[in-house]
NURORO-939803 format. One line per field, with one value per residue: residue number from 0; residue in one letter; x, y, z of N, C-alpha, C in turn. Coordinates in pm, whole numbers. Last residue first. Example, Ala and Ser with C-alpha at 12.3 -4.5 7.8 and 13.67 -1.06 7.14 Angstrom:
% residues 2
resi [1 / 0]
resn [s / a]
n.east [1285 / 1319]
n.north [-225 / -569]
n.up [708 / 780]
ca.east [1367 / 1230]
ca.north [-106 / -450]
ca.up [714 / 780]
c.east [1290 / 1320]
c.north [3 / -330]
c.up [787 / 780]
% end
This chain:
% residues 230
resi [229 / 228 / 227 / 226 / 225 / 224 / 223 / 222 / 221 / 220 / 219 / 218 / 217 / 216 / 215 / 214 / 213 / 212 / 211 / 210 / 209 / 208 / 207 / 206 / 205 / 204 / 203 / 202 / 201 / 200 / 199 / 198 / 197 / 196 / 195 / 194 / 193 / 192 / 191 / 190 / 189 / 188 / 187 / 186 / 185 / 184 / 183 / 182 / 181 / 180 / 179 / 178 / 177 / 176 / 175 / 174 / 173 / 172 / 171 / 170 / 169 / 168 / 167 / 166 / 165 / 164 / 163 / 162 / 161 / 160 / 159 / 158 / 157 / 156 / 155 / 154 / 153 / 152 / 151 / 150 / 149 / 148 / 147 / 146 / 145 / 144 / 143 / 142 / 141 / 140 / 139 / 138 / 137 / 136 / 135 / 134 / 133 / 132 / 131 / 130 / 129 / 128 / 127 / 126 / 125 / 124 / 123 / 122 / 121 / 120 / 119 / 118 / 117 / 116 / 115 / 114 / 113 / 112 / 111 / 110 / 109 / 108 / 107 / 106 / 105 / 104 / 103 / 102 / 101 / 100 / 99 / 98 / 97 / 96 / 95 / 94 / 93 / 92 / 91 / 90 / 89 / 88 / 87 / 86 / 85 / 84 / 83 / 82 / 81 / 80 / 79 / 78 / 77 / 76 / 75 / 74 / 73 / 72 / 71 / 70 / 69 / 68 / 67 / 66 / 65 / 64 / 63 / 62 / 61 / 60 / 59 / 58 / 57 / 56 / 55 / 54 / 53 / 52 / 51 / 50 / 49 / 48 / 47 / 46 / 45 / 44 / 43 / 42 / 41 / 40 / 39 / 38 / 37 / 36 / 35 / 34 / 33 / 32 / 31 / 30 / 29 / 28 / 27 / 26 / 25 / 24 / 23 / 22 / 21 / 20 / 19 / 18 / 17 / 16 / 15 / 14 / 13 / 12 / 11 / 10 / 9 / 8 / 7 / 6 / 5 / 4 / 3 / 2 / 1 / 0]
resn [x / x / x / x / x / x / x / x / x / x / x / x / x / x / x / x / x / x / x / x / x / x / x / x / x / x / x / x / x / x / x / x / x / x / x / x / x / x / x / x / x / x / x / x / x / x / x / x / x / x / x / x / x / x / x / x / x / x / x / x / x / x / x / x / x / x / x / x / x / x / x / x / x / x / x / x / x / x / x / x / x / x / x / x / x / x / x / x / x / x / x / x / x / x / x / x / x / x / x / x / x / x / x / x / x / x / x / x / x / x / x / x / x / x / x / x / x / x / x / x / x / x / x / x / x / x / x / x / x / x / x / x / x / x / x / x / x / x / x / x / x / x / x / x / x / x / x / x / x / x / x / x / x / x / x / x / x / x / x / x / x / x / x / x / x / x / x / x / x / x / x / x / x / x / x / x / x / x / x / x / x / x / x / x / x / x / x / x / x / x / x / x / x / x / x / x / x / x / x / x / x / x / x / x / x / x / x / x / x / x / x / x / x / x / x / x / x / x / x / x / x / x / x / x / x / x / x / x / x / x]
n.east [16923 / 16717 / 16653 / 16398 / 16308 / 16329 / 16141 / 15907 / 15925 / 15841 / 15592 / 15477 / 15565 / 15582 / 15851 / 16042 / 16272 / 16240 / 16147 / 16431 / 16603 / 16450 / 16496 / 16751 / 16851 / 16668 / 16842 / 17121 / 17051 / 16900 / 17048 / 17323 / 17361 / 17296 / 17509 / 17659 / 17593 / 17659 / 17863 / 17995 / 17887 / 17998 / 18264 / 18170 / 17892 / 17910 / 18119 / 18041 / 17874 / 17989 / 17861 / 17887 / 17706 / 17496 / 17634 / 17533 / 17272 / 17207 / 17321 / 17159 / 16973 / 17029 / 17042 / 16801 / 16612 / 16803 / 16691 / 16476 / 16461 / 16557 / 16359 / 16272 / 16495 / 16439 / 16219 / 16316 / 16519 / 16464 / 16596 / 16888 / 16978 / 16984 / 17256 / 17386 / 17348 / 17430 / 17721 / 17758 / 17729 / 17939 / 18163 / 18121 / 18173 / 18473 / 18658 / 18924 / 19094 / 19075 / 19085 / 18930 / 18751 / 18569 / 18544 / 18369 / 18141 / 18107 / 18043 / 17869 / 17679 / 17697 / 17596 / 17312 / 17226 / 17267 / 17073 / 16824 / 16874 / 16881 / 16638 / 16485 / 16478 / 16523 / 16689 / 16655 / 16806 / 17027 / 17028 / 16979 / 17178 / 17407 / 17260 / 17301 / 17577 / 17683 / 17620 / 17685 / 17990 / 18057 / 18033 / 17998 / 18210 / 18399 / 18386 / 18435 / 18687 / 18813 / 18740 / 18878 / 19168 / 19124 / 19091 / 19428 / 19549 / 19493 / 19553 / 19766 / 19889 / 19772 / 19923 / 20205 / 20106 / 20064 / 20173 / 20187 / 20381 / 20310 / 20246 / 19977 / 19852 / 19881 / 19671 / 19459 / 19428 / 19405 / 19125 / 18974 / 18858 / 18648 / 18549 / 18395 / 18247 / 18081 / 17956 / 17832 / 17621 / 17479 / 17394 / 17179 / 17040 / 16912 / 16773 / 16591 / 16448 / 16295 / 16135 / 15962 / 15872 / 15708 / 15558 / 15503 / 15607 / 15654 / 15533 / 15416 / 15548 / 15727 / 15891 / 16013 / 16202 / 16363 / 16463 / 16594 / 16808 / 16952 / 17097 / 17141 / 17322 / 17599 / 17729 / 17884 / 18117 / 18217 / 18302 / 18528 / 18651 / 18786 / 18941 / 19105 / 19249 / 19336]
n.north [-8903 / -9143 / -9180 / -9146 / -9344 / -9587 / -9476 / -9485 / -9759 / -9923 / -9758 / -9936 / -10168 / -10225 / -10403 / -10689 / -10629 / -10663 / -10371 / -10266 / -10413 / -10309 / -10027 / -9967 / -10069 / -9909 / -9655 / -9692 / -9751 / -9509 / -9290 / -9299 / -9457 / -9268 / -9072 / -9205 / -9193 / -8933 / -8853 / -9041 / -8944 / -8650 / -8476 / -8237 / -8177 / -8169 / -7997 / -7717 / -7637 / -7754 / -7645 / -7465 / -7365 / -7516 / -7564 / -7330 / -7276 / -7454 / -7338 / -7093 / -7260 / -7349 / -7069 / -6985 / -7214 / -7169 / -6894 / -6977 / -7155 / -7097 / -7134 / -7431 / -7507 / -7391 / -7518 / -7785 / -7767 / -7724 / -7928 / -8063 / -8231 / -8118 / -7991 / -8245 / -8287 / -8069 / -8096 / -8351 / -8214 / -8042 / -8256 / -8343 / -8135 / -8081 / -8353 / -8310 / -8202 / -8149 / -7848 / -7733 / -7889 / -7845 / -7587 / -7577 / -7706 / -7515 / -7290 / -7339 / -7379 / -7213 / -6969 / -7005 / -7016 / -6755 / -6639 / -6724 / -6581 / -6310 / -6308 / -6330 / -6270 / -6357 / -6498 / -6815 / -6834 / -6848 / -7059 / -7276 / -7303 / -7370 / -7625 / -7774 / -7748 / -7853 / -8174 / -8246 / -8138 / -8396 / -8608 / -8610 / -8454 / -8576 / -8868 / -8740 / -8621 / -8879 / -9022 / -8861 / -8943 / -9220 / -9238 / -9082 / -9315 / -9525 / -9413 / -9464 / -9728 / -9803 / -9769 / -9840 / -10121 / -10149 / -9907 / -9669 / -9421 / -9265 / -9028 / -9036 / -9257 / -9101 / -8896 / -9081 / -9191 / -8938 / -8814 / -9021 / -9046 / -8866 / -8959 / -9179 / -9036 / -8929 / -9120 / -9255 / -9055 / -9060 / -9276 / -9258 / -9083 / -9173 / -9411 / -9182 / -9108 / -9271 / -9331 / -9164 / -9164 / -9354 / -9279 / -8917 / -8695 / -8588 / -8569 / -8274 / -8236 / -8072 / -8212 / -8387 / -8180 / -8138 / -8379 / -8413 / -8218 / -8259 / -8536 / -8653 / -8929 / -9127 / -9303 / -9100 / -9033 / -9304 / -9318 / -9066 / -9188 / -9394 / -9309 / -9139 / -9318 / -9464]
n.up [-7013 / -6913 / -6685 / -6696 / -6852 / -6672 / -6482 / -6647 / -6696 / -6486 / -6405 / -6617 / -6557 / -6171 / -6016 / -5998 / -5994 / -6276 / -6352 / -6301 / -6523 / -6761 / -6744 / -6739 / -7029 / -7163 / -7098 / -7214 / -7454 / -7551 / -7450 / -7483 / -7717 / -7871 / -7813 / -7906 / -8182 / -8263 / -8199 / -8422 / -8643 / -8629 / -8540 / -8729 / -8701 / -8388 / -8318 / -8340 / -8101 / -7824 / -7436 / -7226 / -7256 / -7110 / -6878 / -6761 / -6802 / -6625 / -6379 / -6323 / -6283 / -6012 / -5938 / -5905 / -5734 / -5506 / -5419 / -5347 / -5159 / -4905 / -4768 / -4733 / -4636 / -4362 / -4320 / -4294 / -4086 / -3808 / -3689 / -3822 / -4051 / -4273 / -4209 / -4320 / -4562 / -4682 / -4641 / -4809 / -5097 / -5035 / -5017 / -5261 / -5437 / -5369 / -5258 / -5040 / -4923 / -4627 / -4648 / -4890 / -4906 / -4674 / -4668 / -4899 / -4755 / -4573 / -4647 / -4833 / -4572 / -4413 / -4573 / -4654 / -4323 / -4311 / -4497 / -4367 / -4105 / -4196 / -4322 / -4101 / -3740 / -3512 / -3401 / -3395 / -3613 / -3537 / -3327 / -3510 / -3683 / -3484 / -3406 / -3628 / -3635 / -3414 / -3456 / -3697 / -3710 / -3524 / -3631 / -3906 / -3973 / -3871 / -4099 / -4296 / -4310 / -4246 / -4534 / -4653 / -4551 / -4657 / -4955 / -5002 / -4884 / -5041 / -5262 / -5243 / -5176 / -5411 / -5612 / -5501 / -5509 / -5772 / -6020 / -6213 / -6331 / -6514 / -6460 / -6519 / -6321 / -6071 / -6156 / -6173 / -5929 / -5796 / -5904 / -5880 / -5628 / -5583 / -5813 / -5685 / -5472 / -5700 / -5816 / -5528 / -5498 / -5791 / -5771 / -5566 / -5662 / -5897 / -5733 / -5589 / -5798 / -5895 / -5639 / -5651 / -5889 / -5830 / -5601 / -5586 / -5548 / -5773 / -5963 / -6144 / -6378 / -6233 / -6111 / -6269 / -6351 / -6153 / -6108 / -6337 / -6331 / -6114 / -6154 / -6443 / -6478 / -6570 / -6716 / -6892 / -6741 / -6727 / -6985 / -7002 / -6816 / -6986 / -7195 / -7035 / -6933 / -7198]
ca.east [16998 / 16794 / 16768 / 16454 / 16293 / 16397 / 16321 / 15936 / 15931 / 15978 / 15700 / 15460 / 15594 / 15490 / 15746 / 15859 / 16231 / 16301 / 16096 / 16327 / 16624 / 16465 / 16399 / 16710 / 16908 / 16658 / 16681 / 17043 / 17128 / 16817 / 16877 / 17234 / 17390 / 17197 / 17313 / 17710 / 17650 / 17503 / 17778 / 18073 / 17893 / 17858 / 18192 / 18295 / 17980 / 17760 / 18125 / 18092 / 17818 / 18041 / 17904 / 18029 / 17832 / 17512 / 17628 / 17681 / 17367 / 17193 / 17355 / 17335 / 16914 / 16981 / 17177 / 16886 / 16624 / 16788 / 16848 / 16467 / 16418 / 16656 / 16401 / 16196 / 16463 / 16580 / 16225 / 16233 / 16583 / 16445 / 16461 / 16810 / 16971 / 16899 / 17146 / 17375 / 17304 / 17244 / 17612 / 17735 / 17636 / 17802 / 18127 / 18106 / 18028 / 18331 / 18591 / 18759 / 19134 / 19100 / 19138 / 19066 / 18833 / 18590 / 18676 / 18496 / 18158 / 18129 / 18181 / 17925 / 17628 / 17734 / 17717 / 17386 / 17214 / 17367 / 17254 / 16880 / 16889 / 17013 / 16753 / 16455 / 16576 / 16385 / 16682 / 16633 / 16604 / 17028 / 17061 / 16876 / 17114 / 17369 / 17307 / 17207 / 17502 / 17709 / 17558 / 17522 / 17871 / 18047 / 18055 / 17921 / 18116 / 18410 / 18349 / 18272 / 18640 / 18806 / 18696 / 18754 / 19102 / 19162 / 19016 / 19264 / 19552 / 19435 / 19416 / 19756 / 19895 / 19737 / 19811 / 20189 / 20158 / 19940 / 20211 / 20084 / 20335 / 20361 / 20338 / 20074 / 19866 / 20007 / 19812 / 19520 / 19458 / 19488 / 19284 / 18992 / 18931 / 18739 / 18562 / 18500 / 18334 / 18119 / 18057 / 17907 / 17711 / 17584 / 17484 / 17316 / 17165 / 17017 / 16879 / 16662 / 16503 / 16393 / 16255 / 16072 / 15978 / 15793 / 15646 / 15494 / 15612 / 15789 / 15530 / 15383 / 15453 / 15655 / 15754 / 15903 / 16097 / 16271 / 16421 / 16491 / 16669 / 16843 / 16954 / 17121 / 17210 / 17560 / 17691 / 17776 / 18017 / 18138 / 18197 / 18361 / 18607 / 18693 / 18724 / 19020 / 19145 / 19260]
ca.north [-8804 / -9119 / -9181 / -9049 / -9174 / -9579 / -9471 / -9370 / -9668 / -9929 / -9744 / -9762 / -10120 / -10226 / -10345 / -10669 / -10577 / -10757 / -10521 / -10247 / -10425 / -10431 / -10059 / -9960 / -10179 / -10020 / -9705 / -9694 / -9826 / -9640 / -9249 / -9263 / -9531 / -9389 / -9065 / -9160 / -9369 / -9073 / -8821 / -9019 / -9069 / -8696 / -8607 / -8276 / -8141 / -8196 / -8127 / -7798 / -7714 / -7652 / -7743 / -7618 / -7289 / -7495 / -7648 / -7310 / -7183 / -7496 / -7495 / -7107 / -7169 / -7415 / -7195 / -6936 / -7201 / -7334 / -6946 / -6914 / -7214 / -7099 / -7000 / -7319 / -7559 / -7385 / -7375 / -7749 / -7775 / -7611 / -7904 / -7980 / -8273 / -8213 / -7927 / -8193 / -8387 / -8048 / -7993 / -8377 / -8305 / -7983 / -8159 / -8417 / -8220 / -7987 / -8247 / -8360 / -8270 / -8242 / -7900 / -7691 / -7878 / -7974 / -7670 / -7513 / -7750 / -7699 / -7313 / -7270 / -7507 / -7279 / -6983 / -7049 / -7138 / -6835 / -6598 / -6762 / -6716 / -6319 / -6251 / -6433 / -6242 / -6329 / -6370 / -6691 / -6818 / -6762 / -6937 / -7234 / -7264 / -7186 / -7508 / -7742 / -7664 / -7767 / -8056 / -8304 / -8137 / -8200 / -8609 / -8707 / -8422 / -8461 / -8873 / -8752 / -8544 / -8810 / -9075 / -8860 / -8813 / -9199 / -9249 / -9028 / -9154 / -9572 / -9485 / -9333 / -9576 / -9881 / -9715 / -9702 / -10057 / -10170 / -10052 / -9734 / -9553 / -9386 / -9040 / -8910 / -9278 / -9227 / -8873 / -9008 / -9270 / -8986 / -8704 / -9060 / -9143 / -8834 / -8821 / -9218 / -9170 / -8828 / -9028 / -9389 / -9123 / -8926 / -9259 / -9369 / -9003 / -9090 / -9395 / -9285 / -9021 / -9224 / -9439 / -9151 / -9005 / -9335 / -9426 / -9042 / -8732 / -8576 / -8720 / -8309 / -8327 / -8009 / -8142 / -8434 / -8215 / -7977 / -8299 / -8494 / -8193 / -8160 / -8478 / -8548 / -8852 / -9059 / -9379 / -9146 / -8905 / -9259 / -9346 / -9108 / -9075 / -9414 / -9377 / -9082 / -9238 / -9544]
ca.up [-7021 / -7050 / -6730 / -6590 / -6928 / -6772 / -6439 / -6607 / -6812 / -6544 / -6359 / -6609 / -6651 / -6337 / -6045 / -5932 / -5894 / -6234 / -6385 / -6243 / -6391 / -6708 / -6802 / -6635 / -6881 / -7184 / -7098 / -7079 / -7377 / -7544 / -7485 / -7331 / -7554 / -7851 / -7783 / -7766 / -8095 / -8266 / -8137 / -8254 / -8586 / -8650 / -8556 / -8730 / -8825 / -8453 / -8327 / -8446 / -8233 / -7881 / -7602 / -7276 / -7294 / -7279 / -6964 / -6802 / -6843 / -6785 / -6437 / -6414 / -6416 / -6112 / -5924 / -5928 / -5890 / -5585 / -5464 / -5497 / -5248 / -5023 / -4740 / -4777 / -4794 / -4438 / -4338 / -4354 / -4267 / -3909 / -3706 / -3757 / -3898 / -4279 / -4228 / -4158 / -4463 / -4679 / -4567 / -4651 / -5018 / -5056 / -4919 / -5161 / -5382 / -5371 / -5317 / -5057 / -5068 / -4685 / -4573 / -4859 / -5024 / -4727 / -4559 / -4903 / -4935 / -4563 / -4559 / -4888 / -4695 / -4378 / -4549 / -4703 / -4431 / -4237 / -4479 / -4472 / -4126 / -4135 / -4373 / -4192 / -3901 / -3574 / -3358 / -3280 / -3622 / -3568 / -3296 / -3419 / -3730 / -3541 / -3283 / -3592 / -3749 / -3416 / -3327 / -3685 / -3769 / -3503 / -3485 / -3818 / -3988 / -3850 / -3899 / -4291 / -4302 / -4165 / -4364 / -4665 / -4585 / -4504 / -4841 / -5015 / -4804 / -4883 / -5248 / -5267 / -5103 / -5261 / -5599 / -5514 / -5402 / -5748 / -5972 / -6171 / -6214 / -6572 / -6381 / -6567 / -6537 / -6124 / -6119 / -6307 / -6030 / -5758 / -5945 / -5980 / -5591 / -5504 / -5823 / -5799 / -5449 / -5557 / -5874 / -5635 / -5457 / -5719 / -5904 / -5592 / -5523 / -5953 / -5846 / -5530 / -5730 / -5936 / -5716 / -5517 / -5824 / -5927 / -5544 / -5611 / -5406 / -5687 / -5963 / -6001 / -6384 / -6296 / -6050 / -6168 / -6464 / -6210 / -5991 / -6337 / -6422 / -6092 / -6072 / -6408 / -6534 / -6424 / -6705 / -6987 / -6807 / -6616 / -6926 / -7070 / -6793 / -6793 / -7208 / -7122 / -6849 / -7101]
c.east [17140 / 16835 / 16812 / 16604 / 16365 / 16420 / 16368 / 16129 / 15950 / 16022 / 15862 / 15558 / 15566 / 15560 / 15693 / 15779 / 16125 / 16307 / 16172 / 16211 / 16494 / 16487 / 16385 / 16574 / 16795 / 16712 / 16640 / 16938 / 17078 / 16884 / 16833 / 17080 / 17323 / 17252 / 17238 / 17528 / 17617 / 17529 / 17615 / 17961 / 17915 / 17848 / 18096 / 18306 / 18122 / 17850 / 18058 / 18107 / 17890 / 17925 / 17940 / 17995 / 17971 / 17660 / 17594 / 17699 / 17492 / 17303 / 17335 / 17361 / 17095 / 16952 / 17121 / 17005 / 16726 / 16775 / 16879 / 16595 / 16446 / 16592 / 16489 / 16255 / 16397 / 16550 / 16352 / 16194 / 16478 / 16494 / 16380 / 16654 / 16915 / 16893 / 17030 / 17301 / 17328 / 17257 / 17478 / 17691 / 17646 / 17688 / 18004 / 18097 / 18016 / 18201 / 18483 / 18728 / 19027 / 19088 / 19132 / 19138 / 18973 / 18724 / 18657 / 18599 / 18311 / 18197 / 18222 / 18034 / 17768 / 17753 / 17760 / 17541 / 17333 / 17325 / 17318 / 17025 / 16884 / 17004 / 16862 / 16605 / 16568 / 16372 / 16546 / 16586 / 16576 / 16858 / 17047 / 16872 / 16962 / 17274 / 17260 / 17137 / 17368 / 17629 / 17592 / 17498 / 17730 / 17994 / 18065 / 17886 / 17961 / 18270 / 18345 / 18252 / 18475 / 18732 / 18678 / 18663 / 18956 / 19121 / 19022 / 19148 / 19429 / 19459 / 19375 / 19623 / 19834 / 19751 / 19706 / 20040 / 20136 / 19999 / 20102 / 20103 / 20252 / 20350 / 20434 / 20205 / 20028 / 19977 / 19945 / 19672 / 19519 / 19535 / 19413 / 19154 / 19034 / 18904 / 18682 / 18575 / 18447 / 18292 / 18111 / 17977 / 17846 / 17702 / 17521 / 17410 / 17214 / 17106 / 16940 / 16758 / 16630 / 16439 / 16368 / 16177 / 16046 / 15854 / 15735 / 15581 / 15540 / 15767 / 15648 / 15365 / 15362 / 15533 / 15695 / 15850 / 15991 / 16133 / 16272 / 16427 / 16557 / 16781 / 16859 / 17043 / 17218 / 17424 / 17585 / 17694 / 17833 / 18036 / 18170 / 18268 / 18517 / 18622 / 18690 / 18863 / 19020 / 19180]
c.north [-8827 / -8986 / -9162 / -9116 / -9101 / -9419 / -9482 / -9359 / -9506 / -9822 / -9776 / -9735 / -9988 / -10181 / -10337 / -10512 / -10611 / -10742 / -10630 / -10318 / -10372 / -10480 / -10219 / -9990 / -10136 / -10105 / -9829 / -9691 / -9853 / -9747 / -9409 / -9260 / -9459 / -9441 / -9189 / -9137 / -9315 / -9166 / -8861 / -8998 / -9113 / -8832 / -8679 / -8425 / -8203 / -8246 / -8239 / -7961 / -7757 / -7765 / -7645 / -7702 / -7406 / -7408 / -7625 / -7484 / -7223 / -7353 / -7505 / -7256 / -7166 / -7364 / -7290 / -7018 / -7094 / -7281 / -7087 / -6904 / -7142 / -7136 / -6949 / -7204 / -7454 / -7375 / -7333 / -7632 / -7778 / -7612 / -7801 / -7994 / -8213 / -8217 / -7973 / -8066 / -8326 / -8203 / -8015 / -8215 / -8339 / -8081 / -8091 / -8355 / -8293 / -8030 / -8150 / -8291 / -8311 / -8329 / -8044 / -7812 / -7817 / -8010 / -7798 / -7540 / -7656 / -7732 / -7499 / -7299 / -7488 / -7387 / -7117 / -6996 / -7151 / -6998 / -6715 / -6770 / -6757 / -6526 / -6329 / -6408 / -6363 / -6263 / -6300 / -6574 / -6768 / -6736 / -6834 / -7138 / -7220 / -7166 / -7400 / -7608 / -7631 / -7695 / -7926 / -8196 / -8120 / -8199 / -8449 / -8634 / -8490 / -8414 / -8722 / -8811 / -8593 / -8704 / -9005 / -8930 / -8748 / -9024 / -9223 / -9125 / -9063 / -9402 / -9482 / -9341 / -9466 / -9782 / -9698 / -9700 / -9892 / -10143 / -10027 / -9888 / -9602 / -9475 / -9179 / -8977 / -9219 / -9238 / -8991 / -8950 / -9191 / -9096 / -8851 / -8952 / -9089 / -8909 / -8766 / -9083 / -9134 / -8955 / -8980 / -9247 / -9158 / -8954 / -9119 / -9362 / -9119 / -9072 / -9327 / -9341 / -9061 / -9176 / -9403 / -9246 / -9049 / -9265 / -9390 / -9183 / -8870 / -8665 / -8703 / -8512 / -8382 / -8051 / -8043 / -8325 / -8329 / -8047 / -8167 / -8424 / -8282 / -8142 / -8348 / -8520 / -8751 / -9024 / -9288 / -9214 / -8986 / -9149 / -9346 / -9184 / -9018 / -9324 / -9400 / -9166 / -9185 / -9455]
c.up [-6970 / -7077 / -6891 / -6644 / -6854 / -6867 / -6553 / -6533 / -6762 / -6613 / -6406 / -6520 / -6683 / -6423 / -6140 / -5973 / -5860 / -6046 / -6331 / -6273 / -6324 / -6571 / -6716 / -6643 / -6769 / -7062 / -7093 / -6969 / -7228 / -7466 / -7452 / -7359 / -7420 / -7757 / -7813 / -7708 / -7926 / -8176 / -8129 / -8158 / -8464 / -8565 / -8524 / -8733 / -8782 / -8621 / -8347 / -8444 / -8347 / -8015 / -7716 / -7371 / -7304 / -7323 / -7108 / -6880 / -6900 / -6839 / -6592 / -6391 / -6454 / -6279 / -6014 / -6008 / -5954 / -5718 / -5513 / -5488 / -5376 / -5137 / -4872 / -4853 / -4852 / -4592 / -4428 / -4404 / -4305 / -4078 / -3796 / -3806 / -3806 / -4096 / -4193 / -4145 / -4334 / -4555 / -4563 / -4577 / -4881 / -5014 / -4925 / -5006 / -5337 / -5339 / -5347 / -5193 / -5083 / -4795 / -4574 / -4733 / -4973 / -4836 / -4600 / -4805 / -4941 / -4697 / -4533 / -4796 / -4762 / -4448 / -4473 / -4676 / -4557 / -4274 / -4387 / -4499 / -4253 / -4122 / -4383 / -4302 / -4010 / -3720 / -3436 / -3279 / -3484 / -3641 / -3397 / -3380 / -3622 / -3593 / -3326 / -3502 / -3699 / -3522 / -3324 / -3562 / -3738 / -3577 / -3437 / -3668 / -3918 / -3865 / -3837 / -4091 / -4286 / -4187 / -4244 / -4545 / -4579 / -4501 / -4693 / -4913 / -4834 / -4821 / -5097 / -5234 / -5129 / -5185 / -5455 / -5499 / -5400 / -5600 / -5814 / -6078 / -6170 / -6445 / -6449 / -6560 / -6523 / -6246 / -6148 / -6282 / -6123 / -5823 / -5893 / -6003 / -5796 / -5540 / -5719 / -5822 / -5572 / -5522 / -5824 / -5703 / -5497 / -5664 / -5816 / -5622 / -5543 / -5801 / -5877 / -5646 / -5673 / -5917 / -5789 / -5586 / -5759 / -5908 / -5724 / -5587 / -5485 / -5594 / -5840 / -5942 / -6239 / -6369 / -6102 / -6125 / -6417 / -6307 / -6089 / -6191 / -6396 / -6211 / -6067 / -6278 / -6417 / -6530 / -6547 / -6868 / -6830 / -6642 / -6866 / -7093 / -6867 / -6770 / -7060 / -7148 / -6886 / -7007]
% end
């Protein structure tokens, strides 16, 4: 049972940073299509970030054989309570304290030393997020760029890191091609047809509709629908 939850959620996210690399390279980033699709995939982040937090604590009771809907209740209500606290922490310090260093340290007139403290603070969020309340990684990575976002200088910020983006972005494919393996092309064929026509046309096709059903054009349906088919 975890096992197909967990391949379909696989199936049911797409990729932001390819559809990120492959809008601007068609330069559609700042178009009403970009922005849409854009807007769909941080949903689906969202919404995984959520299920991601919530899913070690379901799989734990599977393991466990307990699943009775008290136990889950608890376990459920300590992880969220966790995550609650770590996004009011972040709400309520956060939003004034990042801004602070990051001002203090464009102060000094060190493009260096403010990059460095960009990304240590992006790197110290995304890591007291994990260590100190069971958060996980991207959910902490994503609430740094949101308090980053909060200062006046996340424009420069974006700037400054921009060639550590494509860095990080280059060991993304990296390390995604090292997690397939080609026998299973030869092993199971059928398995891996089915699985690509659910992400190529399944999910083309729903997001195809629903966005027609929004009111917009069909050049637009067709571009959320291509932005998901990965």
């Amino acid at each position: 049972l975890m096992t197909g939850i967990v391949f379909g959620l696989c199936l049911s996210t797409a990729s932001t940073v390819v559809l990120l690399r492959a809008l601007e390279e068609r330069q559609l980033l700042d178009s009403q299509r970009g922005q849409i699709a854009i807007g769909w995939l941080i949903v689906e982040d969202l919404v995984m970030v959520l299920t991601l937090v919530l899913l070690p604590a379901v799989a734990g009771m599977v393991e466990k054989g307990d699943v009775g809907i008290a136990s889950l209740a608890v376990d459920m209500g300590i992880t969220i309570g966790k995550v609650v606290a770590f996004i009011a922490i972040m709400m309520l310090v956060g939003r004034r304290l990042v801004p602070w260093i990051m001002a203090r340290s464009a102060a000094t007139g060190s493009r260096e030393l403010f990059t460095l403290s960009v990304l240590a603070l992006a790197l110290g969020i995304a890591f007291g997020a994990v260590e100190l309340f069971d958060v996980s990684f991207a959910l902490g990575a994503f609430f740094a760029g949101m308090v980053l976002n909060e200062s006046e200088l996340s424009h420069r910020a974006a700037h400054d890191t921009l060639p550590l983006r494509d860095a990080f972005a280059v060991l993304f494919f990296v390390s995604v091609g090292m997690l397939f393996d080609p026998l299973v092309l030869i092993q199971q064929p059928l398995a891996v047809l089915a699985t690509l026509a659910i992400i190529v046309f399944g999910k083309s096709i729903a997001a195809f509709f629903l966005v027609r059903m929004f009111g917009h054009s069909p050049r637009t349906a067709l571009t959320i629908a291509a932005s998901l088919a990965q």
